[in-house]
Steps between C-alpha positions, in 0.01 A plus 500: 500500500302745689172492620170573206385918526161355649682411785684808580214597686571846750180546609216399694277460210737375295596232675135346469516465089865373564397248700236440239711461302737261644172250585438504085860408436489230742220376331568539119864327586668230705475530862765725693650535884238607723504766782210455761469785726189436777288702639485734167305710751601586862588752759802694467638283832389207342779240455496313137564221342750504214590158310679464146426167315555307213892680435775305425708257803760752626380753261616882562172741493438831608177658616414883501251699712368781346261709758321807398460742769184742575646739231546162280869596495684164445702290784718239445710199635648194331716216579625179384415138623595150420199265459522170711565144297138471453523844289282681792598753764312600815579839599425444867780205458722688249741800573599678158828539388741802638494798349075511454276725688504355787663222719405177629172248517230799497196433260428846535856650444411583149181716651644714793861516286357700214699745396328891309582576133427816577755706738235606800292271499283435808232236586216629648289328784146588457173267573345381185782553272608191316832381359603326216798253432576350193725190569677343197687180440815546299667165326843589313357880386191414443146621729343103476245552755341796756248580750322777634444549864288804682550591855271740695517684838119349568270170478229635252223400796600751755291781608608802502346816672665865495468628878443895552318563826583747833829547349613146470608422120596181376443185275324202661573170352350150598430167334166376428285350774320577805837456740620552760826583305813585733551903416841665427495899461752615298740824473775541244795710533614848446399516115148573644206448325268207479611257200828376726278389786219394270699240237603350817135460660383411185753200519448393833120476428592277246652278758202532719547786700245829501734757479444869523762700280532836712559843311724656780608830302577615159143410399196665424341551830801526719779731568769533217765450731612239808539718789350508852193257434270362746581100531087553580515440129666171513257402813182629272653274193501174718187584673326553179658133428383344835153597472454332177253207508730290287806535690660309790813639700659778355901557428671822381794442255716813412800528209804683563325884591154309603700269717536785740128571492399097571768453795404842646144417455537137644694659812115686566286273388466215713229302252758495209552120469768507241835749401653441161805728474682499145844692516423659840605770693504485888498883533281802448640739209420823351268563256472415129455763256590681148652770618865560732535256820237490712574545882170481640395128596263210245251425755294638806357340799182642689626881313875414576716450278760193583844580545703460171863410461614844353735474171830615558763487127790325571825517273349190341158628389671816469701424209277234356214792500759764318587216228069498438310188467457190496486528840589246791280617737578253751821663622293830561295288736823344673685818553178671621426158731901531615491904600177476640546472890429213731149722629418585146505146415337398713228694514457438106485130544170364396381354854466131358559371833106595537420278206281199644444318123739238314777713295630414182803722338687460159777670350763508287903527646545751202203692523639843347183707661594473859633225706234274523663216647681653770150680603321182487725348710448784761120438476538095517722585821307747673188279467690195619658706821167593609308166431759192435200272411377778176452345208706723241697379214768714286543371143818656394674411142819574392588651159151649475392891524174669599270460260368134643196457285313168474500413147749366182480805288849616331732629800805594340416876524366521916867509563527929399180678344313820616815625546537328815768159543260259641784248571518115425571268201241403274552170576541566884173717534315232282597205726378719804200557338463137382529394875327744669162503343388172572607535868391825535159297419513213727578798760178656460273153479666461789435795695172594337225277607231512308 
């Protein structure tokens, strides 16, 4: 028997009269297995609870996840469970059955292990945009029971404030309250823009943190391209942060491109109190644009630009650019690290060594971008051969990629997109960002006073 038409809801505002629905026939009839899904509201990094009642003792049931993306394309993930011999089943006690989703004792495995419907689908990450799950309870073919949940990138309290002034532009985020809040500025990575730095601010505000989302390029307001800027900008963007009333100490946190910016920045800036590095780099690089490779340097210093390791094409990235993409761009970076010479290096090492605040580094073993592991290692060392006693952790994670992002939204597609192979497992990338988030937190209470 399969489930009634009202229930085959596939969209978001369907799946309000279906659940309508479901309430009256609960009513009108005798009671049925219960799914309770709390909070029905949270954060995207929000951890839930999901509990399935009132079944039969041993009884096989499925649920099915059903999110709807910002397009409200339709993503799924299922799998089977056995119900304990009180007919109940606790999914942070309960691993499904193989061949689900997902493996193992993960109440949100049916969340980050959503699969598209539609071949391309992405998830976007954009501050106040909200996502929609539909989670049913299935009892021998039959939908008996379902919840909706909705996740957003921000608390609905925050204040928000668009930033255009002497060139700096930017998002500034912060909770409610007259502070001092500890202050994180943040830069994303080479996508440019502003919404990659600002979902991320707009989440850490929600955690208690003002954060100030900085537009670095490929934004109204700022050069199209990533080549040969002033870190000034960076210095401007935290002292814009610092001299807010609400704020305390001030951190700089940097994603894959940006992570470049907040370690170089850091190295300069002796009043940065915190470094957050996500799927870092421990070297200066050429530019970032749309056009053919760019030779000349990212950033300058005081009108210089810093050295850059040049690229150089091995017979890898050779033939792996003449099949097209997706591309691994990692092993452009390794052959270009591995002709480079010793001076060249050298000279294109971010000076870390010069970095006086607590250090905290995370990547992925499989990153597919560049090697972000091996580089954070080299920064980790080179701080700890200069300073034994510095306080700088590397969180690395095996099986994940480079996209480390800090919430449970489906994952199954940051493996390859954009044409680009990120690298990782879904399941490998979602532990790392499971783990990560809540330390990278404690990190920055830590490090932040307020």
């Amino acid at each position: 028997m399969g489930r009634p038409a009202f229930l085959r809801a596939s969209s978001r505002a369907e799946i309000v009269l279906a659940s309508a629905a479901l309430l009256l026939l609960g009513a009108c009839g005798p009671s049925v297995p219960a799914l309770v899904v709390t909070p029905s509201t949270a954060l995207v990094d929000e951890r839930l609870s999901v509990v399935v009642e009132g079944v039969g003792p041993r009884q096989l049931f499925t649920l099915r996840a059903v999110t709807f993306d910002q397009r409200d394309r339709a993503w799924e993930a299922e799998a089977e469970f056995t119900a304990g011999p009180d007919g109940a089943a606790d999914l942070t006690q309960v691993a499904p059955s193989p061949g689900g989703s997902y493996e193992g004792v993960d109440e949100m495995g049916l969340f980050w292990s959503a699969s598209p419907t539609v071949e391309g689908a992405q998830i976007a990450h954009r501050p106040s945009l909200d996502y929609v799950t539909r989670l049913e309870l299935i009892v021998d073919g039959v939908v008996v029971d379902s919840a909706v949940i909705r996740r957003r990138f921000d608390a609905s309290d925050l204040l928000r404030e668009e930033i255009e002034e002497a060139g700096l532009v930017g998002a500034y985020y912060r909770p409610q309250g007259p502070g001092p809040f500890p202050g994180v500025v943040v830069f994303a990575g080479s996508d440019g823009g502003l919404e990659s730095a600002e979902w991320r601010a707009s989440l850490l505000a929600s955690r208690g943190v003002a954060a100030l989302a900085v537009a670095v390029f490929n934004h109204e307001g700022r050069p199209d391209d990533l080549v040969e800027l002033p870190l000034e900008y960076g210095v401007e963007a935290f002292e814009w942060l610092l001299d807010q009333p609400e704020t305390g100490e001030v951190g700089v946190l940097g994603f894959s491109k940006g992570s470049e910016l907040a370690l170089n920045l850091a190295a300069r800036e002796t009043r940065v109190a915190s470094v957050v590095a996500i799927s870092p780099t421990a070297y200066v690089w050429p530019g970032v644009t749309d056009g053919p490779p760019e030779t000349r340097s990212s950033w300058t210093w005081k009108g210089e630009p810093l050295p850059a390791i040049p690229w150089s094409i091995g017979p890898v990235a050779g033939s792996m650019f003449g099949r097209g993409p997706p591309f691994r761009l990692r092993v452009l970076y390794e052959e270009s690290l591995e002709a480079a010479p010793p001076a060249i290096r050298n000279n294109a090492e971010i000076p870390v060594s010069e970095i006086v605040a607590p250090v905290l580094l995370v990547s992925g073993e499989d990153d597919g971008s560049w090697p972000a592991t091996s580089m954070a290692e080299a920064v980790k060392e080179t701080i700890l051969e200069s300073d034994p006693a510095a306080d700088v952790t590397h969180l690395q994670y095996p099986g994940a990629g480079h996209l480390l992002f800090w919430d449970y939204l489906p994952v199954t597609t940051a493996e390859r997109n954009a044409g680009q192979i990120f690298g990782g497992t879904a399941a490998g990338t979602a532990a790392a960002r499971a783990d990560s988030w809540p330390r990278l937190q404690s990190f920055l209470r830590r490090t932040l006073v307020e």
